[in-house]
C-alpha positions in Angstrom: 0.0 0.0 0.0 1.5 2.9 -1.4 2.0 5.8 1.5 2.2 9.6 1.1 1.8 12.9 3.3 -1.1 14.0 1.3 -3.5 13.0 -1.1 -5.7 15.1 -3.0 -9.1 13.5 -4.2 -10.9 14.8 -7.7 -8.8 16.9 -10.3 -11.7 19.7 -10.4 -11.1 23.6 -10.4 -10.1 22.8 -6.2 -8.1 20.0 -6.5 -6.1 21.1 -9.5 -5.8 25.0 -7.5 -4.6 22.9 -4.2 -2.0 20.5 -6.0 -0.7 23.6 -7.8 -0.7 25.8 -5.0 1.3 23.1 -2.8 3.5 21.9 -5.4 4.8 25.9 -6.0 4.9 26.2 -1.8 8.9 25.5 -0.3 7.0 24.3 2.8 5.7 20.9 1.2 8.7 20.5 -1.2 9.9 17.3 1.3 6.0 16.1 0.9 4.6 13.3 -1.4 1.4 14.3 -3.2 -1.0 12.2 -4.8 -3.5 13.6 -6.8 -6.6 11.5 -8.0 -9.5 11.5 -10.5 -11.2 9.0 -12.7 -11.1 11.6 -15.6 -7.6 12.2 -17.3 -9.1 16.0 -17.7 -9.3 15.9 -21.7 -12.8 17.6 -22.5 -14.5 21.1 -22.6 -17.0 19.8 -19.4 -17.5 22.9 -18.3 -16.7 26.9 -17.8 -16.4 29.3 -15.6 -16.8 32.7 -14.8 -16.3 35.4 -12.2 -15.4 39.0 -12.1 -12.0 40.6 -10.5 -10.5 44.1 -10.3 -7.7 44.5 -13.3 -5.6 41.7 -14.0 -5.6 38.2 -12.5 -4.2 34.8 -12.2 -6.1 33.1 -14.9 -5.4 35.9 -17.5 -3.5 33.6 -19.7 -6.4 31.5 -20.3 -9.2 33.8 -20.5 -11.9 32.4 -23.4 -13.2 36.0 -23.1 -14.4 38.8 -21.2 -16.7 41.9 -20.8 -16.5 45.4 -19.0 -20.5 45.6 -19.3 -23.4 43.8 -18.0 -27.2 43.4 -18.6 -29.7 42.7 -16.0 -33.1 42.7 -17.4 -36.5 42.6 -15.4 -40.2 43.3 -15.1 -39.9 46.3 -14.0 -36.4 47.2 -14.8 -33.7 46.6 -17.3 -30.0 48.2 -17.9 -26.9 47.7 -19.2 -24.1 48.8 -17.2 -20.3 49.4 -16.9 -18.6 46.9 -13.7 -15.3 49.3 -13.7 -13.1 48.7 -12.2 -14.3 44.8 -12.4 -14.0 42.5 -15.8 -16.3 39.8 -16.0 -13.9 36.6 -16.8 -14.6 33.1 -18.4 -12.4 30.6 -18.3 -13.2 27.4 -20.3 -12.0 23.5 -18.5 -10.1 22.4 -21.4 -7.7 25.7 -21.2 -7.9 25.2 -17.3 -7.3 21.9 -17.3 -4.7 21.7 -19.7 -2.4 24.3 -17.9 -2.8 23.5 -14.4 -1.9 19.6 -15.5 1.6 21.0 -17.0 2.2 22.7 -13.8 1.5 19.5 -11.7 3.8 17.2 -14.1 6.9 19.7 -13.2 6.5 19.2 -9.5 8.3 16.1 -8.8 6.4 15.7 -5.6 3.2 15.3 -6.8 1.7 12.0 -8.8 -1.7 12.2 -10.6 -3.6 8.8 -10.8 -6.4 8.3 -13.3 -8.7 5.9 -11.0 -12.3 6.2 -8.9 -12.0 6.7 -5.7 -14.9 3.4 -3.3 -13.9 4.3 -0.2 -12.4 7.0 2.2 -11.5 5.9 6.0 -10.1 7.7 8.5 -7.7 5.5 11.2 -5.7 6.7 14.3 -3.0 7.5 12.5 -3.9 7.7 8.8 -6.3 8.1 6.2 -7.0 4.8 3.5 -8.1 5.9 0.5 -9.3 2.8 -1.7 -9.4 2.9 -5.4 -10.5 0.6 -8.5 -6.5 0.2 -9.0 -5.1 -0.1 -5.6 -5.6 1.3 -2.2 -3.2 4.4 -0.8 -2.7 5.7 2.6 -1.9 9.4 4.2 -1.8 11.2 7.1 -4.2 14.4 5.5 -6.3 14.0 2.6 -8.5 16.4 0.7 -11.8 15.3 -0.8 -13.7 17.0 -3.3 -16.2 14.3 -4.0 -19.7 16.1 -3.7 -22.8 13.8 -3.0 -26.2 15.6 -3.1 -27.5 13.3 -0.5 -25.3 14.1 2.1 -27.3 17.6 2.1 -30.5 16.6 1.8 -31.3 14.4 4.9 -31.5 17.3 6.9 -34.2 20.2 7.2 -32.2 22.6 9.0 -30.6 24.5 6.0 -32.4 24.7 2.7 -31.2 23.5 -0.3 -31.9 24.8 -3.4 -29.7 23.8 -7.0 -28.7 26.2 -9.8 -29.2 24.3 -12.0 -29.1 24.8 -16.0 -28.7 23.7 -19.6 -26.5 26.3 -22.1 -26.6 26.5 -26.2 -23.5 27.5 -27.6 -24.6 29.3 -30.7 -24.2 30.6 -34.1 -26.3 32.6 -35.7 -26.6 33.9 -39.1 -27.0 37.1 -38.9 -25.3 39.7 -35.9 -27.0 40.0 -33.2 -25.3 39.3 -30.0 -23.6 43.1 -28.2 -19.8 41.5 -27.9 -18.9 44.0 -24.8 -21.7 43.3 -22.8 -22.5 39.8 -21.0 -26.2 39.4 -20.6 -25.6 38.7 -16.2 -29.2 38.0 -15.5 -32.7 37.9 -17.6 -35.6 37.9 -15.5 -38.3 39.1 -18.4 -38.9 35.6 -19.1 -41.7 33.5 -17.7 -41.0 33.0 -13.8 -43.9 29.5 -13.8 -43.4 29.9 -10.2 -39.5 29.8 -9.8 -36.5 32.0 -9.8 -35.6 31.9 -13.8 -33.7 33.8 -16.1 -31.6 33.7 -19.0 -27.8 33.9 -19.3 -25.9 35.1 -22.5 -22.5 35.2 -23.0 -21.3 36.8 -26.2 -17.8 35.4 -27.8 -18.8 37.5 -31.2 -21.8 39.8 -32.5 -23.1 35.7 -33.7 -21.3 33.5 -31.6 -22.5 33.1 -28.1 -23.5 30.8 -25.0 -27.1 31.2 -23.7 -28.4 29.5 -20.9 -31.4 28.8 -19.2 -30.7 28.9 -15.6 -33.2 27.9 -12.2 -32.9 28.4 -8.9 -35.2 26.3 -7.4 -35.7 23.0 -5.8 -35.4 20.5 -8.6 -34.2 19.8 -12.2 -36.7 19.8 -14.7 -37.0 17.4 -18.1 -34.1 18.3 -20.6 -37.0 19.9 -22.9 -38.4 22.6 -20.7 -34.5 24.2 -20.5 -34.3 23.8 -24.5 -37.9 25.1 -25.5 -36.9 28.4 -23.3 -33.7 28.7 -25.0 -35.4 28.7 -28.4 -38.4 30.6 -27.2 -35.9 33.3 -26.0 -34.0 33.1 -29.2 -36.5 33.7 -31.7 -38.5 36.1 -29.5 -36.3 38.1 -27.4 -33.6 38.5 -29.9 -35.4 38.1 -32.9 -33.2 35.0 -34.2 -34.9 32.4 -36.4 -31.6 30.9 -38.3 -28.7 29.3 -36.2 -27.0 26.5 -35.7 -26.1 24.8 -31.7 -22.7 24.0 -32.4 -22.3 22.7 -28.7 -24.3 22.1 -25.6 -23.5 22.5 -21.5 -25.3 21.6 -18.4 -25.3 21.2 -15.2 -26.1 21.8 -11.2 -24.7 23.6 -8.4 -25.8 23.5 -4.9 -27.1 26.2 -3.2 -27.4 25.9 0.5 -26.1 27.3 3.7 -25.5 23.6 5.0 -22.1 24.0 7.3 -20.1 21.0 5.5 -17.4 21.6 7.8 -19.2 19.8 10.4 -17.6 16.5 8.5 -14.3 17.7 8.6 -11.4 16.3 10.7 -7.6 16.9 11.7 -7.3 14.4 9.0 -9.8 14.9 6.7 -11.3 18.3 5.3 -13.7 18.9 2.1 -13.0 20.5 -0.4 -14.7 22.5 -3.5 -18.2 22.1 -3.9 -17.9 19.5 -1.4 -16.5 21.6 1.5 -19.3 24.6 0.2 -16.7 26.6 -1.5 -19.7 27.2 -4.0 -21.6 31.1 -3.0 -24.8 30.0 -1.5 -27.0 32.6 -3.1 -25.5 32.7 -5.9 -23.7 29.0 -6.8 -20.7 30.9 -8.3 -17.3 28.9 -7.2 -14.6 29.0 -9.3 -12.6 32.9 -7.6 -14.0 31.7 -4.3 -12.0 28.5 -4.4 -8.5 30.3 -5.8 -9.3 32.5 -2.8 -9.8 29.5 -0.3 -7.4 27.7 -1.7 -4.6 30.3 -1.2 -6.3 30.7 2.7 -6.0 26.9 3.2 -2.1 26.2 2.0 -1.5 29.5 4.8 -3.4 28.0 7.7 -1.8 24.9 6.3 1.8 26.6 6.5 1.0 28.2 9.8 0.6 24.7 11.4 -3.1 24.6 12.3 -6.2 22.2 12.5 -7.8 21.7 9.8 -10.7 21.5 11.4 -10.4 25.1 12.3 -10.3 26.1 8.3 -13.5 26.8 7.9 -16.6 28.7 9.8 -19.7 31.0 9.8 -19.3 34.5 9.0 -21.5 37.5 8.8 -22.1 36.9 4.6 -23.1 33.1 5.6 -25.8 34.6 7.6 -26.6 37.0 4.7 -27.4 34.1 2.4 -29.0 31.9 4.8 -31.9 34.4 4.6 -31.8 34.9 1.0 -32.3 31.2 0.5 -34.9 30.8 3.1 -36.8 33.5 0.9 -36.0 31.6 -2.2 -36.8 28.3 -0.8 -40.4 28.8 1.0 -41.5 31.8 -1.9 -39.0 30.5 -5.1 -40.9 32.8 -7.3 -39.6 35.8 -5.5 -36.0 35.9 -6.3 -36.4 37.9 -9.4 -37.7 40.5 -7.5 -35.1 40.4 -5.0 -32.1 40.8 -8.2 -34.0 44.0 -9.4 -34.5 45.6 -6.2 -30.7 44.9 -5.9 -30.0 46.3 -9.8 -31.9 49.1 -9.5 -31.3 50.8 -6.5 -27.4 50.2 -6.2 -24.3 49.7 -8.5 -23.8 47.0 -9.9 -19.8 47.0 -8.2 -21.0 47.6 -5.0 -23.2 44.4 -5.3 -19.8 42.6 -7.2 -17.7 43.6 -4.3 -20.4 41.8 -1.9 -21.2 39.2 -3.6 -16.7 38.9 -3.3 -17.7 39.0 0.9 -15.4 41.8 0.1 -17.6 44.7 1.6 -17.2 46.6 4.8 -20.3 46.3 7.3 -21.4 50.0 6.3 -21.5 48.6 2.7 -23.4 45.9 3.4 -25.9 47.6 5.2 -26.2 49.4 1.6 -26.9 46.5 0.1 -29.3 45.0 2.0 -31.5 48.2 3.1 -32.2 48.1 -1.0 -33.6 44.4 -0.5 -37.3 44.5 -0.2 -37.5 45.2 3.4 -40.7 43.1 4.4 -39.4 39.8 2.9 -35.7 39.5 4.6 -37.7 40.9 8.1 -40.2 38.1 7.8 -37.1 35.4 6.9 -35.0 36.9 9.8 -37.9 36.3 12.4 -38.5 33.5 11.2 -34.8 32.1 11.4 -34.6 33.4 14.7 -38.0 31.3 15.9 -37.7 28.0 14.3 -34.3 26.2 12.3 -36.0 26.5 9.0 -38.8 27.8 6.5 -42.0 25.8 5.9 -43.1 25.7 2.7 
């Protein structure tokens, strides 16, 4: 049974930002990594996005960005400049493919293509079995996410983000290539929180997506049927072709998953709710808790200590309890938001970047009677009935 200091399960955006970040530290140069992941990495699964202030770590890689945003709703719609923020999106093949060239030059670190049966945590290890062979070490970090392990409980609210994307081309122009359609809401609610989500690459090249918050997923042809109805009727596009498609689900829930962690053991990723619970954006939240971990790392404390509660935790917790006992509601929540404050004030708290005065900005331009009613409510029982 092969032995090392650490192992690192699932080669997502976390596991890949952890082994990098650790093979580039001095501190666990005299440390043996192993990496692992079922997938060898070789496909466009995914992108990501996220906004940061001037230049960034992922720069290299960018598929494309945009220094304006759309929000469109009922009662409201604008476009509008982020300065001094760039909305950023990455794709995983471009991700994947540098962050495995980093990993190969770090003679520390192995990455083996197998699925991980079984994690179990000893007095002075951790066994880690796999379809190849089984591998021990005295930390791991594991990224494997299973929905289940959230929903047994009633105490937090979970909620999914889930979607399904188009990549398109159309024949004539009609996508705006400096602005990134952020969030939709003039489409049919049906008594959820839906919009559309438009990414332009050129004036006819472009992702859009049909995106929920709410409970559960719906059949594949209720996402499709609003893409096209929002094609040919919003933008007035009858000829294209779908040159690719994406999908896929991100929980949304204020669940503390650090509960499971141990001095051996800690979750990462989605897994370890690295993911924004109001909003399910993950990928700058995990560079940033990645860099956080390897420091507590380096200063020589618990892992169990990594992660906690803070004030923005709380902030969500209501926002969810909204969405999950009135889901039709969040719309108006977003517009309340758009229209009364700008746009980088709500970037830079949606970052959990904001002083307290700030957020108090924020959230006296939430509909007042809603977030009252939730915070009563959270302060009376452990959760919202539907």
């Amino acid at each position: 049974m092969a032995q090392y200091d650490y192992i690192i399960i699932g080669a997502g955006a976390a596991g890949l930002m952890l082994a990098d970040a650790m093979g580039k530290e001095g501190f666990f140069r005299d440390k043996r990594i192993l990496l692992l992941d079922r997938d060898p990495k070789l496909t466009n699964d995914r992108t990501w996005c996220f906004w940061e202030k001037g230049a960034g770590d992922f720069d290299g890689i960018l598929h494309r960005s945009w220094d304006q945003i759309f929000f469109g709703g009922k009662g409201f719609s604008r476009r509008m400049g982020i300065t001094p923020y760039t909305y950023k999106m990455v794709r995983g093949i471009d991700f994947y493919r540098l962050y495995l060239e980093r990993i190969k030059a770090y003679p520390n670190i192995t990455f083996v293509h197998a699925t991980v049966t079984r994690v179990e945590e000893h007095s002075q290890a951790v066994e880690v079995s796999t379809t190849i062979e089984n591998y021990t070490a005295f930390q791991v970090f594991n990224s494997i996410f299973n929905f289940k392990d959230i929903t047994g409980q009633r105490t937090y609210p979970v909620l999914q983000q889930h979607f399904i994307g188009w990549f398109v081309q159309t024949k004539s122009p009609v996508f705006l290539l400096d602005t990134a359609t952020f969030m939709d809401f003039s489409i049919p609610q049906e008594g959820n929180t839906r919009f559309m989500y438009v990414l332009p690459f050129s004036r006819t090249h472009a992702l859009v997506e049909y995106t929920l918050f709410s409970e559960f997923t719906l059949p594949e042809e209720v996402y499709e049927n609003a893409i096209q109805r929002y094609l040919s009727e919003q933008l007035n596009v009858d000829e294209y072709k779908v040159l690719a498609k994406e999908r896929g689900s991100i929980p949304m829930t204020c669940y503390p998953f650090w509960q499971r962690d141990s001095k051996k053991v800690v979750h990462i990723g989605t897994a370890g709710g690295w993911a924004k619970p109001s909003t399910g954006f993950t990928f700058r939240n995990t560079s940033k808790k990645t860099a956080a971990l390897v420091k507590h790392m380096k200063a020589h404390k618990s892992l169990v200590s990594f992660s906690g509660k803070n004030r923005f935790w709380w902030y969500d917790l209501l926002l969810l309890d909204i969405l999950y006992k009135h889901n039709e509601k969040g719309g108006l929540v977003f517009e309340a938001l758009f229209r009364r404050r700008k746009p980088r004030l709500l970037l830079k708290f949606l970052d959990e970047e904001t002083s307290f005065w700030e957020d108090l900005k924020v959230i006296s331009a939430c509909p007042k009677r809603m977030f009252m009613q939730a915070l009563i409510a959270r302060l009376f029982s452990q959760a919202p009935d539907k």
